[in-house]
Backbone as CSV, one residue per row, in Angstrom:
resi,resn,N_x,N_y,N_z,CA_x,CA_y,CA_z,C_x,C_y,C_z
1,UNK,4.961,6.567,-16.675,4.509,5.797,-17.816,5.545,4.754,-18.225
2,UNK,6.729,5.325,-18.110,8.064,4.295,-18.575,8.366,3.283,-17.521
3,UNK,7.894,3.123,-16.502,7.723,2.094,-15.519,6.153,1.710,-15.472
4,UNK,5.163,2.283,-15.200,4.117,1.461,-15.279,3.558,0.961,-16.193
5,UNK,3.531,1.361,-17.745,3.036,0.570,-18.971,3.723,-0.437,-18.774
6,UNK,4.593,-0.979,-18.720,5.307,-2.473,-19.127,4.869,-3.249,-17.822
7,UNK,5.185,-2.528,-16.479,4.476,-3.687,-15.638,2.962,-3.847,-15.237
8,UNK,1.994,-3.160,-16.007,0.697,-3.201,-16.180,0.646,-4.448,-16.998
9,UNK,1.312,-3.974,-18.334,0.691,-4.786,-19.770,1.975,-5.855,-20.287
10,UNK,2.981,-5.644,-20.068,4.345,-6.481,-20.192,3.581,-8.045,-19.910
11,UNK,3.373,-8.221,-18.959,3.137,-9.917,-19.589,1.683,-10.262,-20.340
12,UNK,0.713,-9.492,-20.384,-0.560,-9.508,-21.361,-0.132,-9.517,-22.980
13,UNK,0.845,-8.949,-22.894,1.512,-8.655,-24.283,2.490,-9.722,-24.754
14,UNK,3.224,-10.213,-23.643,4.304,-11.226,-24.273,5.464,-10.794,-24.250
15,UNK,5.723,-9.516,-23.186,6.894,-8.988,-23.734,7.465,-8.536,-24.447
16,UNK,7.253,-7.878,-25.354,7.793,-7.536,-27.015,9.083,-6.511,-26.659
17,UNK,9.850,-6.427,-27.359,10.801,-5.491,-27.540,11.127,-3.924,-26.907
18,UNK,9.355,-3.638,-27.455,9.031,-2.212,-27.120,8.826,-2.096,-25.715
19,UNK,8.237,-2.804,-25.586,7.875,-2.858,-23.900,9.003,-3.419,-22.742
20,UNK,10.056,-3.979,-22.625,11.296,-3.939,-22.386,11.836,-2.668,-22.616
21,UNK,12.074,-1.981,-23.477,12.697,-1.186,-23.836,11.901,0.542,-22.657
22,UNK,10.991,0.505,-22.515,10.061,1.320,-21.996,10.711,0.902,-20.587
23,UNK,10.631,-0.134,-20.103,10.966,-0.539,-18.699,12.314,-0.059,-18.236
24,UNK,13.373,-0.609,-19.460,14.601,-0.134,-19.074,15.155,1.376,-19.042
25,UNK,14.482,1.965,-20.125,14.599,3.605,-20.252,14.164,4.159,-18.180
26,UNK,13.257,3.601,-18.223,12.826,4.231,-17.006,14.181,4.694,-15.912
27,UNK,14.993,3.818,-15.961,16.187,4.040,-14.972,16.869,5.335,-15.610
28,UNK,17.273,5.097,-16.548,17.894,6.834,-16.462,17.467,8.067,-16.894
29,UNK,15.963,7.885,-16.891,15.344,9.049,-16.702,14.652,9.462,-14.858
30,UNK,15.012,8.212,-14.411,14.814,8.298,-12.890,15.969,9.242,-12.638
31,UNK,16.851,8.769,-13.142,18.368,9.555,-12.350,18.740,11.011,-13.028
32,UNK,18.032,10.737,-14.417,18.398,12.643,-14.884,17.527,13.274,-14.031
33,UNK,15.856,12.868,-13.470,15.190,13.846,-13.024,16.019,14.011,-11.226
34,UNK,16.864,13.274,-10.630,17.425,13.317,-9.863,18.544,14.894,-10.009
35,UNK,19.651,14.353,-10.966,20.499,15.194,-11.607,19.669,16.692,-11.662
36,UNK,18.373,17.185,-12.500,18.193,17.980,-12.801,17.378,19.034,-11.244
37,UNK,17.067,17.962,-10.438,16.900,18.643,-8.746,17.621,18.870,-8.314
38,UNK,19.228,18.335,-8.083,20.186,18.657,-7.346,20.587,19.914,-7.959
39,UNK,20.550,20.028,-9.312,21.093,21.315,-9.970,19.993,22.656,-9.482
40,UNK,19.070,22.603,-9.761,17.871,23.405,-9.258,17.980,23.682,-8.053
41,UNK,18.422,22.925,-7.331,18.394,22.979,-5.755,19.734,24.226,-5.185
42,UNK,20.889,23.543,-6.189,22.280,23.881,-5.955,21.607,25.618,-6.603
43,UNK,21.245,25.478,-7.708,21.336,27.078,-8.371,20.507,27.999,-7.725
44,UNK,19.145,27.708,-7.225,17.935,28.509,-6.585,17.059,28.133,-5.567
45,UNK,17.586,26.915,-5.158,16.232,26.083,-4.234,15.148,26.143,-4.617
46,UNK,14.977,26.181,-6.324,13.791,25.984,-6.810,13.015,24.508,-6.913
47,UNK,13.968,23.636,-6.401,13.928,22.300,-7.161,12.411,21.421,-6.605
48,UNK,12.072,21.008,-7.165,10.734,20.215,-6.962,10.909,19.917,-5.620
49,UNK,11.356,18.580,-5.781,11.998,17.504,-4.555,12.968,17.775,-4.051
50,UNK,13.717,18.760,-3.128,14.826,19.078,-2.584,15.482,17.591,-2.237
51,UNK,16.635,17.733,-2.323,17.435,16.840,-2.349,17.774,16.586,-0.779
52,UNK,17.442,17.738,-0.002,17.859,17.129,1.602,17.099,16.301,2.049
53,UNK,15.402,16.802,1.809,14.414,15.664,2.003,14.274,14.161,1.894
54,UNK,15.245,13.743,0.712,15.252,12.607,0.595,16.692,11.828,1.642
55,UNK,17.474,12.879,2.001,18.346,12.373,2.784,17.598,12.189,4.126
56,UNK,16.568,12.024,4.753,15.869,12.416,5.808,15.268,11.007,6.085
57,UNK,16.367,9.786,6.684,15.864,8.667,7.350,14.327,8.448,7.484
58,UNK,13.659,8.907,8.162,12.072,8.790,8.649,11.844,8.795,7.623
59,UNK,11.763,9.942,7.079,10.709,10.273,5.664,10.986,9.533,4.604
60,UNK,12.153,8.984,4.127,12.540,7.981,3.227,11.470,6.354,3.494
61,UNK,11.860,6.441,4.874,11.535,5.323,5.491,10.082,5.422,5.464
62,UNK,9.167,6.445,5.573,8.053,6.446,5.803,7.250,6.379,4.283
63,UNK,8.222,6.968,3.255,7.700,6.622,1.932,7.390,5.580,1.451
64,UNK,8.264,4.444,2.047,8.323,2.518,1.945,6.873,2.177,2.520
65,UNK,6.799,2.540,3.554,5.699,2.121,4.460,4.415,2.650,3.494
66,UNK,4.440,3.925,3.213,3.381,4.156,2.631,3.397,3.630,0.980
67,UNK,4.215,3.593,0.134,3.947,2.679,-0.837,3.758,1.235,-0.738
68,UNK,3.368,0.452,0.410,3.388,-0.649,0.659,1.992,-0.535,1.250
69,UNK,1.780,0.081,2.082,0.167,0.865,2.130,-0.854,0.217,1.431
70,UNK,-0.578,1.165,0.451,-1.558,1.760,-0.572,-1.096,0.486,-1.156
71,UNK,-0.371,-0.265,-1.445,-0.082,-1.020,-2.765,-1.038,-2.015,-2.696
72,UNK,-0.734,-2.738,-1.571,-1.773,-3.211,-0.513,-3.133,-3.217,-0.387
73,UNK,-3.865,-2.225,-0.231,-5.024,-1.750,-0.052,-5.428,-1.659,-1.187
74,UNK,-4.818,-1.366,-2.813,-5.570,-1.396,-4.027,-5.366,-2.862,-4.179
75,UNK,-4.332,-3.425,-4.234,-4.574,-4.753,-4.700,-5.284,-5.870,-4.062
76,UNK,-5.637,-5.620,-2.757,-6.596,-6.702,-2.572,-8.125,-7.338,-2.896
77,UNK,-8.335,-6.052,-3.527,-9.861,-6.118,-4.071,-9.895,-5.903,-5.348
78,UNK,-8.793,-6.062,-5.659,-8.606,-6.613,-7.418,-8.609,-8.510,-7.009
79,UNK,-7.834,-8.854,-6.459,-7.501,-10.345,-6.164,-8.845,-11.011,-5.356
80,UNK,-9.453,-10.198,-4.119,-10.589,-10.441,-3.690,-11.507,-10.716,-5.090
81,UNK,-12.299,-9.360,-5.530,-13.007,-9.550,-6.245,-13.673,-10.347,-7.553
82,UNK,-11.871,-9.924,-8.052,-11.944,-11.298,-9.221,-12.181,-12.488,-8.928
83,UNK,-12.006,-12.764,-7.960,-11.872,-14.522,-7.513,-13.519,-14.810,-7.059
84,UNK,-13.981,-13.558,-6.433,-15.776,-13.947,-5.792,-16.577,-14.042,-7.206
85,UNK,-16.029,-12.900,-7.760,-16.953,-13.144,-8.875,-17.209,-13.894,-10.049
86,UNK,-15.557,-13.829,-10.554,-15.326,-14.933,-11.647,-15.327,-16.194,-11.181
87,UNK,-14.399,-16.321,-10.474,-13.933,-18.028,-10.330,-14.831,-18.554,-9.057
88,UNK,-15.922,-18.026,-8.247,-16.964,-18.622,-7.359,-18.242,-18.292,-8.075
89,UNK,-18.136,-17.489,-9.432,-19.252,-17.058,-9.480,-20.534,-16.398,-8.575
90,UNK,-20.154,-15.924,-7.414,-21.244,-15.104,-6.407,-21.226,-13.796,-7.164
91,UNK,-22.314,-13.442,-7.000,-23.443,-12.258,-7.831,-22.157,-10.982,-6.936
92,UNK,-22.570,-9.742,-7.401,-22.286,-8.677,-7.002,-22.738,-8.144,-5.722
93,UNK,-23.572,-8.673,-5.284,-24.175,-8.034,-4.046,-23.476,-9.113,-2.871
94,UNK,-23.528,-10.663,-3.577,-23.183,-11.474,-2.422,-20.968,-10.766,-2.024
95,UNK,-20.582,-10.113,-3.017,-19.362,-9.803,-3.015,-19.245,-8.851,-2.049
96,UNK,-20.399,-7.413,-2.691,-19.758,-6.556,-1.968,-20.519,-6.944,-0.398
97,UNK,-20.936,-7.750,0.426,-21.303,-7.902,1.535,-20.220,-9.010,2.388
98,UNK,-19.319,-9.316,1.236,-18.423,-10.209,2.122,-17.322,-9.159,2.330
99,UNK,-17.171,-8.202,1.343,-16.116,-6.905,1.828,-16.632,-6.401,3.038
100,UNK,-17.841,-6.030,3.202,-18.619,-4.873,4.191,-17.530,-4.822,5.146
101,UNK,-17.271,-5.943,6.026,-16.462,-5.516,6.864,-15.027,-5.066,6.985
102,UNK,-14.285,-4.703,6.075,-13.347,-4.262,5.450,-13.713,-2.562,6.292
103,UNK,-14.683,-1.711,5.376,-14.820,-0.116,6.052,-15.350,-0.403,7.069
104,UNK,-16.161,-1.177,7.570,-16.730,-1.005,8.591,-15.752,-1.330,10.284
105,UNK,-14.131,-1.986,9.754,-13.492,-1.667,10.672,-12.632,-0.868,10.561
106,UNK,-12.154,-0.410,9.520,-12.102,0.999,9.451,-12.736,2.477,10.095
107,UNK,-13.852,1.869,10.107,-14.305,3.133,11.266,-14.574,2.799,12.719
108,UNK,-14.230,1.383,12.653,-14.231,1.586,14.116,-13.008,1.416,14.907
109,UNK,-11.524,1.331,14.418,-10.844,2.080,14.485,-9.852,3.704,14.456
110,UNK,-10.508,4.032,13.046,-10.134,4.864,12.498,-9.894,6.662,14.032
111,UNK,-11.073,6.570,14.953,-11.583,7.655,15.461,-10.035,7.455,16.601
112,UNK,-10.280,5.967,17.415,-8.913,5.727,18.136,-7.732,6.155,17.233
113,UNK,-7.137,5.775,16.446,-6.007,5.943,15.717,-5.985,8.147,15.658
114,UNK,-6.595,8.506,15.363,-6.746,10.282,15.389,-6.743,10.686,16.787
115,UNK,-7.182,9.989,17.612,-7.241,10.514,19.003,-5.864,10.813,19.802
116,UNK,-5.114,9.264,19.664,-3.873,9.057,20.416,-2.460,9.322,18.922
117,UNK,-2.752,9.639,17.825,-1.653,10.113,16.972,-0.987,10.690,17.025
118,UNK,-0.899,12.210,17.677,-0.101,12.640,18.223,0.941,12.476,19.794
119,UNK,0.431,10.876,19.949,1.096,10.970,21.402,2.296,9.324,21.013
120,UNK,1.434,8.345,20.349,1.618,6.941,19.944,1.182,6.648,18.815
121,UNK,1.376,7.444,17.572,1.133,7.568,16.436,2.158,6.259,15.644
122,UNK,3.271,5.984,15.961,3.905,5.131,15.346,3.503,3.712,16.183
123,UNK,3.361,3.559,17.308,3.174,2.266,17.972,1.240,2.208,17.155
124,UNK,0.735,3.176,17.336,-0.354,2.508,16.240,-0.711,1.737,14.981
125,UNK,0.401,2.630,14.356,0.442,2.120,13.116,1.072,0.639,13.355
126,UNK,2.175,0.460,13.357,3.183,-1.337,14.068,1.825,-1.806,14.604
127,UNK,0.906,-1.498,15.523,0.041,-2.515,15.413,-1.067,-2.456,14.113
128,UNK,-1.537,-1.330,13.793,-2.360,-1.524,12.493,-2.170,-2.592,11.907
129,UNK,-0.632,-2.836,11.363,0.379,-3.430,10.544,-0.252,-5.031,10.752
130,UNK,0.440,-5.198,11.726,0.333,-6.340,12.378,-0.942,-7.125,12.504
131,UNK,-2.063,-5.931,12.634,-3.031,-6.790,12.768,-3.794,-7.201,11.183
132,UNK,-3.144,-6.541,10.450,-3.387,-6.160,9.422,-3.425,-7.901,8.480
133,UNK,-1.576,-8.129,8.478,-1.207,-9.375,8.218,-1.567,-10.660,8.983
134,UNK,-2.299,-10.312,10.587,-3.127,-11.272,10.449,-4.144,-11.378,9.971
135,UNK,-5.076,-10.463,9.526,-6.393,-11.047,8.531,-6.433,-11.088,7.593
136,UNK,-4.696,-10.607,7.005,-4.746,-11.610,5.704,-4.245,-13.276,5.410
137,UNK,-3.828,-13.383,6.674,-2.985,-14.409,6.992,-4.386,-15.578,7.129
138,UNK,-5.143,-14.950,8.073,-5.984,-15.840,8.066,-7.401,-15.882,6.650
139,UNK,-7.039,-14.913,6.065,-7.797,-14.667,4.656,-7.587,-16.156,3.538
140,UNK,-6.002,-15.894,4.122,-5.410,-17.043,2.968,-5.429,-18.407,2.983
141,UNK,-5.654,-18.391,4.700,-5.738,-19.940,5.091,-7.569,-20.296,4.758
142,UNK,-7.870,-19.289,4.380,-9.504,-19.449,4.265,-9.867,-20.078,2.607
143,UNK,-9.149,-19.368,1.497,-9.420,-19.726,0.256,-8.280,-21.146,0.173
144,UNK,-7.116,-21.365,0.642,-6.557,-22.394,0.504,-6.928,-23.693,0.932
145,UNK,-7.191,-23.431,2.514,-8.131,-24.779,3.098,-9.194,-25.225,2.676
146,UNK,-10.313,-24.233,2.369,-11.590,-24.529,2.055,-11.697,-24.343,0.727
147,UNK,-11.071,-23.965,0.001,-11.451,-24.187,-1.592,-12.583,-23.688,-2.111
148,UNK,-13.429,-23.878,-2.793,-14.712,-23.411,-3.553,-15.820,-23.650,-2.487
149,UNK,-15.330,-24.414,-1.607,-16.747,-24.550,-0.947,-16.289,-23.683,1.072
150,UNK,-15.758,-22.698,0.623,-15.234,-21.660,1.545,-16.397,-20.820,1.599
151,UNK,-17.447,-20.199,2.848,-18.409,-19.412,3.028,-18.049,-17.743,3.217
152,UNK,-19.277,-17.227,2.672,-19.135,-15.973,3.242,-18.329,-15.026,4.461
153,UNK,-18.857,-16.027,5.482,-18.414,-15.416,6.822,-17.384,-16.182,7.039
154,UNK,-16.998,-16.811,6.169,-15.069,-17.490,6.548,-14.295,-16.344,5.812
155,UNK,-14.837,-16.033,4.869,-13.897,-14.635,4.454,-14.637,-13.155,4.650
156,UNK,-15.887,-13.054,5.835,-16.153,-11.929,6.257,-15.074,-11.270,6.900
157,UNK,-14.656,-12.833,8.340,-14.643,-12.097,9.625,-12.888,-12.319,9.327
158,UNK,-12.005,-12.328,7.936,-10.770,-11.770,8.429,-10.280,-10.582,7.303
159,UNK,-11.538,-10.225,6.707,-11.621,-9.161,6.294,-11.759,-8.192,7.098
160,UNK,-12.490,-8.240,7.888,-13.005,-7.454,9.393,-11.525,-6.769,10.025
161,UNK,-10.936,-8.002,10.320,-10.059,-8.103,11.040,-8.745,-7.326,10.224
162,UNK,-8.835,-6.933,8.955,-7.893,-6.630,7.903,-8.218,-5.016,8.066
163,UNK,-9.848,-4.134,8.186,-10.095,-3.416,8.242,-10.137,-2.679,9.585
164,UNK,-10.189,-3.558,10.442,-9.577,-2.998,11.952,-8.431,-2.599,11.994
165,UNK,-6.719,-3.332,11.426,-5.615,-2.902,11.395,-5.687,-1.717,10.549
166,UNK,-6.065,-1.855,9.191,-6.080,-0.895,8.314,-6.520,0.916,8.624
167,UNK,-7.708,1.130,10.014,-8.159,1.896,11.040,-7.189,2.335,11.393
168,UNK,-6.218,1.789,11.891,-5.289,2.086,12.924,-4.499,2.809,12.688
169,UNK,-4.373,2.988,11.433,-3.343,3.686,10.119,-3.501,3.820,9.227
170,UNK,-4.211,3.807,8.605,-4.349,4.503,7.212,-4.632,6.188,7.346
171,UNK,-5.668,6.617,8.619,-5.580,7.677,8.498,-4.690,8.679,9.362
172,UNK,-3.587,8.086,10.016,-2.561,8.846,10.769,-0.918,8.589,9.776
173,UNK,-1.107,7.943,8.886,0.366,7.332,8.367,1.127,8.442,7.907
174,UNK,0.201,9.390,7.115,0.979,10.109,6.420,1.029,11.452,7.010
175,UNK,0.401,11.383,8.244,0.727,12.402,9.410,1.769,12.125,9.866
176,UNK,2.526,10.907,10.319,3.031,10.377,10.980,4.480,10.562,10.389
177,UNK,4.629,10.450,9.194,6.105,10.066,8.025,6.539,11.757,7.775
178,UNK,5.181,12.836,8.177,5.626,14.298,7.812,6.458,14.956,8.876
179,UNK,5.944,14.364,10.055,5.966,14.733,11.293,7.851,15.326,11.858
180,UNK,8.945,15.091,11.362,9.773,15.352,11.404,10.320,16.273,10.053
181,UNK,9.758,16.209,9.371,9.927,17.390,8.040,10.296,18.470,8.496
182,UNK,11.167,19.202,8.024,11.255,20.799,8.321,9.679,21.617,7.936
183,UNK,9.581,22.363,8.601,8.408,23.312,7.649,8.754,24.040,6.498
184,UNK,9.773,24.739,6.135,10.149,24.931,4.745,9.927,23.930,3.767
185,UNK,10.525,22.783,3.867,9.845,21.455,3.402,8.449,21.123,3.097
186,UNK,7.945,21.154,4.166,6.197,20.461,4.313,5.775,20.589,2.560
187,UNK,6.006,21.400,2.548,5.020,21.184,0.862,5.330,20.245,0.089
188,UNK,6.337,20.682,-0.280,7.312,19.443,-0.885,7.143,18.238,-0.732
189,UNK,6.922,17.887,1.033,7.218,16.450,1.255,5.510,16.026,1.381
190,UNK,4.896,17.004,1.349,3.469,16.493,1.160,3.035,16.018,-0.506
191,UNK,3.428,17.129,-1.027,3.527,16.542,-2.539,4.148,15.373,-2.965
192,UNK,4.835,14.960,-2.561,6.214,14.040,-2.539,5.242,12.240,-1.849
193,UNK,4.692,12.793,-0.466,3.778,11.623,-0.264,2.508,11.384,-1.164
194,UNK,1.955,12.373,-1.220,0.236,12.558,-1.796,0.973,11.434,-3.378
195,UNK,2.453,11.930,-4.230,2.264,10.844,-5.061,3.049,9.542,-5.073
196,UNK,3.303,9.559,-3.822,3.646,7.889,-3.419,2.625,7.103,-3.192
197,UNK,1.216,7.764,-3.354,0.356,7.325,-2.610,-0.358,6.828,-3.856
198,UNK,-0.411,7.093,-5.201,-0.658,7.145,-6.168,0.072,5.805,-6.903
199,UNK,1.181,6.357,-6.595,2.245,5.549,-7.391,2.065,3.423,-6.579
200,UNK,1.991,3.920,-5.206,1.511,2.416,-4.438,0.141,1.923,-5.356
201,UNK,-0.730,2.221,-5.290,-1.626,1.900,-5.871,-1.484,1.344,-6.837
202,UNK,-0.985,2.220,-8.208,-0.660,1.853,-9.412,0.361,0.034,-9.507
203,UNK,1.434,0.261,-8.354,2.200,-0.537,-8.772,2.198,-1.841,-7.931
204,UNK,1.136,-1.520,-6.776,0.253,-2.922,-5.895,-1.127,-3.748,-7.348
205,UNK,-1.353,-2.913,-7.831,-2.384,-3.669,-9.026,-1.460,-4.438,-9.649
206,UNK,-0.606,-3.077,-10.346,0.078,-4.073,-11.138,1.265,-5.560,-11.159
207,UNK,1.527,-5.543,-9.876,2.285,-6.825,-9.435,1.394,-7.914,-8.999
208,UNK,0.839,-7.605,-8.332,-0.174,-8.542,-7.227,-1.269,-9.076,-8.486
209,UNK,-1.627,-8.194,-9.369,-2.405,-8.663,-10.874,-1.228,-9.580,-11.364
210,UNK,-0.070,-9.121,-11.451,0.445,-9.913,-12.569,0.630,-11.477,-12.249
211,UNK,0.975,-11.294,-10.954,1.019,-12.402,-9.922,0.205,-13.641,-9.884
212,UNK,-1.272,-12.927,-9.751,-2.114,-13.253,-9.630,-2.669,-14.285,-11.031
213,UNK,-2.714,-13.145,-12.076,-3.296,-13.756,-13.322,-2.151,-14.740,-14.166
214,UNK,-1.044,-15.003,-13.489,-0.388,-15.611,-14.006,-0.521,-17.468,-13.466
215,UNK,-0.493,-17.156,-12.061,-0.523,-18.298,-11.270,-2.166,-18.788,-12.089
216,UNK,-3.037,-18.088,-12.304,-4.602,-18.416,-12.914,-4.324,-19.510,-13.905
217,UNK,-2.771,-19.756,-14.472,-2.747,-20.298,-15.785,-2.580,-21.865,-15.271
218,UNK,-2.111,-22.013,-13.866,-1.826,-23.477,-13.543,-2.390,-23.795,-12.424
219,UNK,-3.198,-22.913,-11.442,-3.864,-22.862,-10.528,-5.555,-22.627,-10.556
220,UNK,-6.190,-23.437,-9.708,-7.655,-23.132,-8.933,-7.343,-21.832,-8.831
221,UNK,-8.793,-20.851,-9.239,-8.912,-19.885,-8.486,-8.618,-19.757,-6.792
222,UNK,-8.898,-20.581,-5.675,-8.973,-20.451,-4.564,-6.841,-20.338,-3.908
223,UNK,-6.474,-21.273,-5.050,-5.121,-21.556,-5.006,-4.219,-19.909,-5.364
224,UNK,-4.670,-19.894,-6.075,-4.001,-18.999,-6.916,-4.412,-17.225,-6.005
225,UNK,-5.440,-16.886,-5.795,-5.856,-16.249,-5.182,-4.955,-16.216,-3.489
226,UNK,-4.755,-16.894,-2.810,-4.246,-17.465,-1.898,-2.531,-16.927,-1.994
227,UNK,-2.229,-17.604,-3.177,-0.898,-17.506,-3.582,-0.221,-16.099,-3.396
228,UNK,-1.587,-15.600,-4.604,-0.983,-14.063,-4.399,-1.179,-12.808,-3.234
229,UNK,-1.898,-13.262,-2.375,-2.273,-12.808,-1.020,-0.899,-12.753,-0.376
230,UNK,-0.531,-14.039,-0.818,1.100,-14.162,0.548,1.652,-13.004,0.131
231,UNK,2.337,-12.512,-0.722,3.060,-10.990,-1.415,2.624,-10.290,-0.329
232,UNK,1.338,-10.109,-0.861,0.998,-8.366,0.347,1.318,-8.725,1.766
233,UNK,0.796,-9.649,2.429,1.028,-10.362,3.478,2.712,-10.408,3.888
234,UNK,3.662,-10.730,2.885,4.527,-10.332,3.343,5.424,-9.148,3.463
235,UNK,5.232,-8.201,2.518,5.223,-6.913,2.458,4.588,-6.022,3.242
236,UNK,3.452,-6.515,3.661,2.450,-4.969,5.097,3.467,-5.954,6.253
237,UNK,4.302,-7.217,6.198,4.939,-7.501,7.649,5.997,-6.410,7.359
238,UNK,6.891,-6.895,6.399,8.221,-5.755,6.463,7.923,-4.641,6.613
239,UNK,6.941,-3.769,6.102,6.177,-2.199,6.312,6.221,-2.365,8.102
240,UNK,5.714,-3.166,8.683,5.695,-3.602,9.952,6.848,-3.077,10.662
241,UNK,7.754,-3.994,10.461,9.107,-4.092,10.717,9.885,-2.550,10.370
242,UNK,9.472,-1.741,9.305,10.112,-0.600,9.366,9.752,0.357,10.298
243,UNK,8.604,0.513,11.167,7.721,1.568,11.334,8.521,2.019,12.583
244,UNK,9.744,1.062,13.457,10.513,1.876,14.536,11.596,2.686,14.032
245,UNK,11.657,2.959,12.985,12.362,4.043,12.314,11.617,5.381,11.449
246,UNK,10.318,4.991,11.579,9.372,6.311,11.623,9.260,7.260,12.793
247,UNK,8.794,8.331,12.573,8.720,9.270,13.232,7.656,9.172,14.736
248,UNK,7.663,9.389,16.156,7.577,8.239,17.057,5.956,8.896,16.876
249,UNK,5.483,10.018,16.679,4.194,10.413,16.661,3.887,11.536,15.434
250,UNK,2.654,11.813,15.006,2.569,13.479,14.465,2.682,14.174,14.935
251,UNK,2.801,15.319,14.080,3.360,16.466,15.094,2.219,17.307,15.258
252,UNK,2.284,17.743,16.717,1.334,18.674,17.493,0.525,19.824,16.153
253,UNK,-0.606,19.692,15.900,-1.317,20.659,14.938,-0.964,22.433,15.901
254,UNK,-0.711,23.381,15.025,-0.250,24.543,15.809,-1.483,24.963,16.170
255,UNK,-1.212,25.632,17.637,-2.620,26.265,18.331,-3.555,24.863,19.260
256,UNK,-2.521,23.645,19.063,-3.467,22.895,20.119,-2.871,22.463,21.184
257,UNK,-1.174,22.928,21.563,-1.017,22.890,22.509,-1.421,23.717,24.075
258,UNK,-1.950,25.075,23.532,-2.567,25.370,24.291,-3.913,24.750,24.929
């Protein structure tokens, strides 16, 4: 709450005092709940978040990737949507049919990506990635070049192309980042992802919104929309760029190596 109220509502508000003040508290209550695991850990190994876990390269590393994910994946259809509906004015139906292809390459990746995960689970994802930032890449060159008079199927087919990468990984990622965990661990570090996964979400709206509705104040919708695309776009590249320091596959489900 002491980090996401202020960067939800902090510039809707103007900044006030209180809301600064909420933002900055957040840091050293980040570090007492740190302090109060290491102690837990040190006295009983009761501690939430064991403290070795976070020393654990991959999994650190794989937490980035996956809050960049998710941050990603919620905020584009805040920035999509607002822009089809408000600022092109197209009805609700003409919207959700320019998404369609978004899940629909999602599943037609998704079955490949589960098949070969345990063998090339990380070279999947690096391409997910990749292909990922190109259909947003070419998303952006779509509302920037063409402006208001940009068609449906100019922003179908690199949505498509956004939901094909997205296949490739979304549903092996967080197989993929566990996959070197101790098993004493696993719980922990599943709990530990399940709310990074939460927390991406929350804090992909709230930047990529703020971003977004700010540039609205001196920008075309098509401009501005565009603008804030580049962010994610450059963030799912660096997610990119981390993924040869993830874990190289998931790990074998027990009972299927036989």
């Amino acid at each position: 709450m002491f980090l996401m109220f202020p960067v939800i509502q902090g510039r809707e508000a103007g900044w006030p005092i209180g809301t600064i003040a909420l933002l900055v508290a957040a840091i050293p209550l980040l570090w007492a709940f740190v302090l109060v695991e290491r102690r837990r850990d040190r006295r009983d190994g009761s501690a939430l978040v064991p403290p070795a876990l976070l020393r654990q390269r991959s999994f650190v590393i794989g937490l980035v990737v996956l809050l960049i994910v998710f941050s990603t994946l919620a905020s584009l259809f805040l920035v999509l949507n607002y822009t089809l509906l408000t600022g092109y004015g197209w009805s609700p139906m003409r919207t959700a049919l320019t998404g369609l292809g978004f899940p629909v390459g999602i599943f037609l990746t998704t079955g490949v990506a589960q098949r070969f995960a345990t063998t090339h689970g990380r070279t999947l994802i690096q391409m997910g990635l990749t292909v990922m930032v190109a259909g947003m890449v070419l998303l952006i060159l779509m509302f920037t070049g063409e402006g208001m008079a940009v068609t449906i199927w100019q922003l179908a087919a690199p949505i498509l192309v956004m939901g094909l990468g997205m296949g490739l990984c979304v549903s092996i990622v967080t197989a993929v980042v566990l996959a070197d965990v101790p098993p004493h661990n696993a719980g922990a570090g599943s709990g530990v992802t399940n709310a990074v996964l939460q927390l991406g979400a929350a804090v992909g709206v709230a930047i990529v919104g703020a971003i977004f509705f700010s540039l609205l104040e001196s920008q075309d919708f098509p401009d501005a929309a565009g603008t804030a695309l580049w962010y994610s776009a450059v963030i799912i590249a660096l997610a990119a760029l981390l993924t040869p320091f993830l874990p190289a596959a998931a790990r074998v489900p027990q009972g299927a190596e036989a």
